[in-house]
N, C-alpha and C positions, 0 to 999 in steps of 0.2 A: 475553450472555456468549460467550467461545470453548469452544466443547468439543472435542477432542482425538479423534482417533478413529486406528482403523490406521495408514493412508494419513499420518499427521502431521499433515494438512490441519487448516486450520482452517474452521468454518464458523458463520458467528453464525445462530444459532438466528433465522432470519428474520420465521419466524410469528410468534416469542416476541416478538421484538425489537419488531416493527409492534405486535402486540397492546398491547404492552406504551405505546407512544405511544400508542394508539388508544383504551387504555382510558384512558387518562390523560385525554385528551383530554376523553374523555365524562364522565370521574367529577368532574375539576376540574370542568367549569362547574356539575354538580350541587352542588359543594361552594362557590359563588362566589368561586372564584377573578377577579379583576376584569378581567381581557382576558375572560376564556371567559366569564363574566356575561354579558355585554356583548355577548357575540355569539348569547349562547340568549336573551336578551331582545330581538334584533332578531327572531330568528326569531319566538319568543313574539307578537311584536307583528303581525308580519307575518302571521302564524295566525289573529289575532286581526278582522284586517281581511280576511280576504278564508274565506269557508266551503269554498274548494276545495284552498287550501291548508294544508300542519300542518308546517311544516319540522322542529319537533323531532319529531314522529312520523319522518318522514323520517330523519329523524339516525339513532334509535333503532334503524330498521331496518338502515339503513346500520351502523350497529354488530357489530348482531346477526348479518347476511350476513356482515362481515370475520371475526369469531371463525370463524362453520362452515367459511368459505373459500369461500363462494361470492361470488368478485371481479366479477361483471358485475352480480348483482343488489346489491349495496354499492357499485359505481360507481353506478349506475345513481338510487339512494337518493341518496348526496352532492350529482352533478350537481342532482337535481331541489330540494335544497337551497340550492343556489347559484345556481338561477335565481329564485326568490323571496330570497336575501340573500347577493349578490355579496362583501358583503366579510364571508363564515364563514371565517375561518381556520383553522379546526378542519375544516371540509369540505376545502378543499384538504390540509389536511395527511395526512388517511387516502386522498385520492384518490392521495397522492406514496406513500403506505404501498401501496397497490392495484399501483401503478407499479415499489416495488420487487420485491412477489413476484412480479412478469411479470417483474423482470429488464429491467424498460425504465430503464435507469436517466438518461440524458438527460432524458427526460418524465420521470421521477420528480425530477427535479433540480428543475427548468422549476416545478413542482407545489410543492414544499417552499419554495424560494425566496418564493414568491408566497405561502403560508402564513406563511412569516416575518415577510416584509414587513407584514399583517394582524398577526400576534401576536408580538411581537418578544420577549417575554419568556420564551418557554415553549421551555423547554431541550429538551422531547423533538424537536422540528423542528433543532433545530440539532444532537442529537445525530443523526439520521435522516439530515443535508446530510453528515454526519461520516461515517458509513455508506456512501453514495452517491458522495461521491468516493475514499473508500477502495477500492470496488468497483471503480471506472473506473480505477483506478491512478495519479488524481490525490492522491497524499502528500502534498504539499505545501500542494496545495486544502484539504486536510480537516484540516490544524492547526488554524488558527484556529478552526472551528466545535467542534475538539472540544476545543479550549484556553478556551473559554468555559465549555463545560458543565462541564470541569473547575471552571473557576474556581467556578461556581455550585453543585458539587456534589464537594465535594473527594474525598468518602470513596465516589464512583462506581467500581466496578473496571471495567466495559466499557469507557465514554471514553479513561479515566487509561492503561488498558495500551493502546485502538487510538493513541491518541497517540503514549506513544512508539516503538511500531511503525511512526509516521510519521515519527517523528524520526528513530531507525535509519535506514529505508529514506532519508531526505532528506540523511544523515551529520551529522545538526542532534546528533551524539554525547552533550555536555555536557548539555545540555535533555535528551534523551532518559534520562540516568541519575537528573536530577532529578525527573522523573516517575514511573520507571520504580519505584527505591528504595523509596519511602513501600508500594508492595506485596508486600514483602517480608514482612510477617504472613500476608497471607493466599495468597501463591502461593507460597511457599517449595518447595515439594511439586511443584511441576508445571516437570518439566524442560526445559519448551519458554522459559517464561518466565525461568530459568536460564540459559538457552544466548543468547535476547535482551537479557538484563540483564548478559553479560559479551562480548559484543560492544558493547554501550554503553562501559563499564566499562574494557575492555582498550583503544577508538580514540579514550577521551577521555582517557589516561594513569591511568585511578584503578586501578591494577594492586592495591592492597590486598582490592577490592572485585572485581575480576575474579577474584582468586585463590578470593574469598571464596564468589562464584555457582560457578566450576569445582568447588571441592570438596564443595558441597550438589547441586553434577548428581551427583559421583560416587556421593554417598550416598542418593539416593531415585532412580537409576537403574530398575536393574533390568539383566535378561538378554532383555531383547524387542530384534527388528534394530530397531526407532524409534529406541530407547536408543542403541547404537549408532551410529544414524544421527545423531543429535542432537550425542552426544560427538565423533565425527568431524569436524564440520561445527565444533564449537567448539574442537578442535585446528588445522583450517586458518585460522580467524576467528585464530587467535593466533599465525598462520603457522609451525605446526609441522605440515607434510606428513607428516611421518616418523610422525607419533602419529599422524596421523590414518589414515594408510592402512589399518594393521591392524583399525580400530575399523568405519571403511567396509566394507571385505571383508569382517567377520562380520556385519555389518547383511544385506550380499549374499547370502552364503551362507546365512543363516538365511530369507531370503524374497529372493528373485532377483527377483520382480517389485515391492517396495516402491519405491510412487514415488521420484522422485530420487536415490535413492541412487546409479545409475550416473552421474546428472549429476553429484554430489558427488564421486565417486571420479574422473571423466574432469579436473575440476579438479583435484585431490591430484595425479596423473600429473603434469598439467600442470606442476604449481610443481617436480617431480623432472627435469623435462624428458623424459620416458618418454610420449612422443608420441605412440606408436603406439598403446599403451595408451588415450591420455585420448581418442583420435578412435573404438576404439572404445569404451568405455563412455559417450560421448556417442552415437555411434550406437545404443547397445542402448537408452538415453532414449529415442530420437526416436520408435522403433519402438513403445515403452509411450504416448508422450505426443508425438505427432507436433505438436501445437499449441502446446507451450512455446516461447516464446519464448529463454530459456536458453541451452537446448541450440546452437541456432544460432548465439546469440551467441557461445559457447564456443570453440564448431568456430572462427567468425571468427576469436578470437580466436589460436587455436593455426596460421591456415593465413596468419594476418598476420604471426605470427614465425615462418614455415618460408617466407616470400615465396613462398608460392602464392597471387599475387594475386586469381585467377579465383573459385578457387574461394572463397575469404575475401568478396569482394567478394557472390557467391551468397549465402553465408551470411549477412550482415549482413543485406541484402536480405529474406530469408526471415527472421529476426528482429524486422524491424521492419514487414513486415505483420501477425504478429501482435500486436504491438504497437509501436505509433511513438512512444510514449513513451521512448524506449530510449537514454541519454546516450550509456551506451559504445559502442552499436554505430554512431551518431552520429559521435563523436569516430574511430572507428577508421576508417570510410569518410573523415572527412577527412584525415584519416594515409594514407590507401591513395591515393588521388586526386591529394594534393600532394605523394608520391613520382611517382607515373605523371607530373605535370609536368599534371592535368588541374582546377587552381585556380580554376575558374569554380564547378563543381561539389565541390569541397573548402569551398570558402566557403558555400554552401547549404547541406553536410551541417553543417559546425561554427559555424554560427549557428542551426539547428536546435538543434544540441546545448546552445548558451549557452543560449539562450531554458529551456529545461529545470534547467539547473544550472549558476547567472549565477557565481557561487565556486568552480568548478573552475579551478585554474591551467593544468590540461593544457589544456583547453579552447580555452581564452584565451592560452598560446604558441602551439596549432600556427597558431590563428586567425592572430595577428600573422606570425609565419612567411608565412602566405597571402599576408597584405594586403599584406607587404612584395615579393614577388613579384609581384605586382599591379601597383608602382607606389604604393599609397597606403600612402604614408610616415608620413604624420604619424598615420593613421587604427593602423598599425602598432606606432608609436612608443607608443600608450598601450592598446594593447593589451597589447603586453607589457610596461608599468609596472604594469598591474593586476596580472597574472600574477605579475610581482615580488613587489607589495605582499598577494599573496594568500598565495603561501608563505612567504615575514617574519611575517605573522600567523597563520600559524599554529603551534599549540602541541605539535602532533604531526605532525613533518618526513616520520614513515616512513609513517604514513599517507596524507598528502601524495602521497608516493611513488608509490602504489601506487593511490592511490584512483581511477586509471582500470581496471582490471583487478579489482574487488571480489568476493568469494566471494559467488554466488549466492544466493539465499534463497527461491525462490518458494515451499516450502511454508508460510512465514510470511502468504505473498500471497493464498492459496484462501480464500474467505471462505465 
């Protein structure tokens, strides 16, 4: 589950979460479950033939080391598992659990996959894969695995909400309020899920239902700067800067260091055009949280429309080291590039950017823009017929709009 803490942040209870696979794991095959049978009966057998080996002894301990948190004596257990019965699924699968409380998450990818692949049925690994690209800030990655466990476990709240927080984050809007909706009993209460559920709400046009989350934030608010922080953030999500600033500012002044808040406030500036303002309360970010990714992009964003190239260009840069997942800051260096007349390198940043988010129209004009500069014409020419046929289809034009420049969200992102 998410639990909520000062900071906004979210953080899924990681121990809980692994345990929670891990124990599954162990208890189904005791219950004969038929994949997991099947794989404590090789063990079983393999035990059976040889006196030096016990793989389910092994397991058991392996078990028993993950609950205390001793991760190398539980590695250590699984591995020796896996060398007497190559294909335990259940071993790999808590070696990928071992993998994420190191935070290795690549090898823990590497780990779960290969456990799938063995146990294709057992939703806790596919919730886990759901997890792991969540963490990597693949969104996109992590639908399907958690659009399954959905499927297999309708009335799950962890999947059902990281989903449509994959959805949101992917602008997949519509999907996202179809998901999001059905927990409306049991998160009614927690206004973080409120403030996600009417950003779904308000960019997929269901303005009954956005109005509907606005006015349950207002009433299970409270007077904490989070609150605040939360309503602000959902006054600019509805592009009302004006509402939002004052809501920002008491979040500030009740707690001056509350993550993001100056990132949020340096955005509100922005949309007023009070420039000076939004560069520094992104600078007062950077100083609390020098590794957000954000913030940088912000600043890019504000020194791309004041044409200070330099420095904009810096900024992107520094943005997408700490993360190169990053559309807009993508898109904006090919915007910067294919002004300066430097289209070699415009064409690398905004095919980077498609690759990431192949439905942005902005994307896919300034691209054809390039190509046609380039010379490839024809390559041009359907470029921007997608770009055409991408804004025609869609159902919300102001979104559209806008959807290169999106209100930030990273404390929806801290896991």
């Amino acid at each position: 589950m998410f639990i909520p803490f000062g900071s906004l942040r979210f953080r899924f209870t990681l121990s809980v979460a692994a345990l929670s696979l891990s124990s599954y794991l162990f208890v189904a095959s005791v219950n004969a479950s038929p994949n997991l049978s099947s794989a404590l009966a090789r063990q079983q057998s393999a035990a059976a033939n040889s006196s030096t080996s016990n793989p389910a002894a092994w397991f058991a301990e392996g078990q028993a080391a993950l609950q205390s948190g001793d991760l190398a004596a539980a590695e250590t257990a699984f591995r020796r598992v896996l060398s007497v019965d190559p294909q335990s699924g259940a071993a790999y699968a808590n070696l990928g659990v071992i993998a994420m409380r190191r935070k290795e998450w690549d090898h823990a990818l590497t780990l779960l996959q290969k456990a799938e692949k063995l146990e294709p049925k057992m939703p806790g690994i596919r919730l886990n894969i759901g997890l792991v690209k969540y963490r990597r800030g693949d969104y996109a990655g992590a639908i399907a695995p958690l659009a399954s466990v959905v499927r297999d476990q309708p009335d799950s709240q962890q999947p059902r909400y990281l989903l449509g927080l994959c959805n949101v984050f992917t602008e997949h809007y519509s999907e996202a309020v179809a998901v999001l909706e059905p927990l409306w009993p049991q998160m009614s209460n927690d206004f973080t899920y409120l403030y996600v559920l009417g950003i779904a709400a308000h960019s997929s046009g269901k303005n009954d239902l956005d109005e509907k989350a606005l006015s349950r934030l207002l009433e299970v608010g409270g007077e904490t700067p989070e609150f605040h922080l939360i309503l602000g953030k959902a006054y600019l999500n509805r592009e009302e800067p004006d509402k939002a600033i004052p809501e920002l500012e008491r979040a500030a002044a009740a707690n001056t260091n509350l993550p993001f808040v100056h990132l949020s406030l340096g955005v509100a500036y922005m949309r007023q055009h009070e420039n000076e303002r939004a560069e520094a309360e992104f600078r007062k970010d950077i100083a609390m949280e020098p590794d957000l990714p954000d913030n940088y992009e912000q600043l890019g964003l504000l020194y791309l429309d004041t044409q200070r190239d330099e420095e904009a260009e810096r900024a992107f840069h520094e943005a997408l080291r700490y993360n190169p997942r990053l559309p807009v800051s993508l898109l904006s260096l090919g915007r910067l590039y294919h002004r300066q007349g430097k289209d070699r390198q415009a064409l690398a940043s905004l095919e980077a950017a498609e690759k990431l988010a192949p439905d942005n129209e902005n994307i896919r004009y300034v691209r054809g823009q390039v190509l046609r500069k380039l010379g490839r014409r024809e390559e041009a020419q359907a470029e921007l017929a997608q770009a055409k046929k991408i804004l025609e289809s869609s159902l919300n034009k102001q979104r559209e709009k806008l959807s290169d420049t999106p209100v930030p969200n990273p404390e929806l992102k801290q896991p």
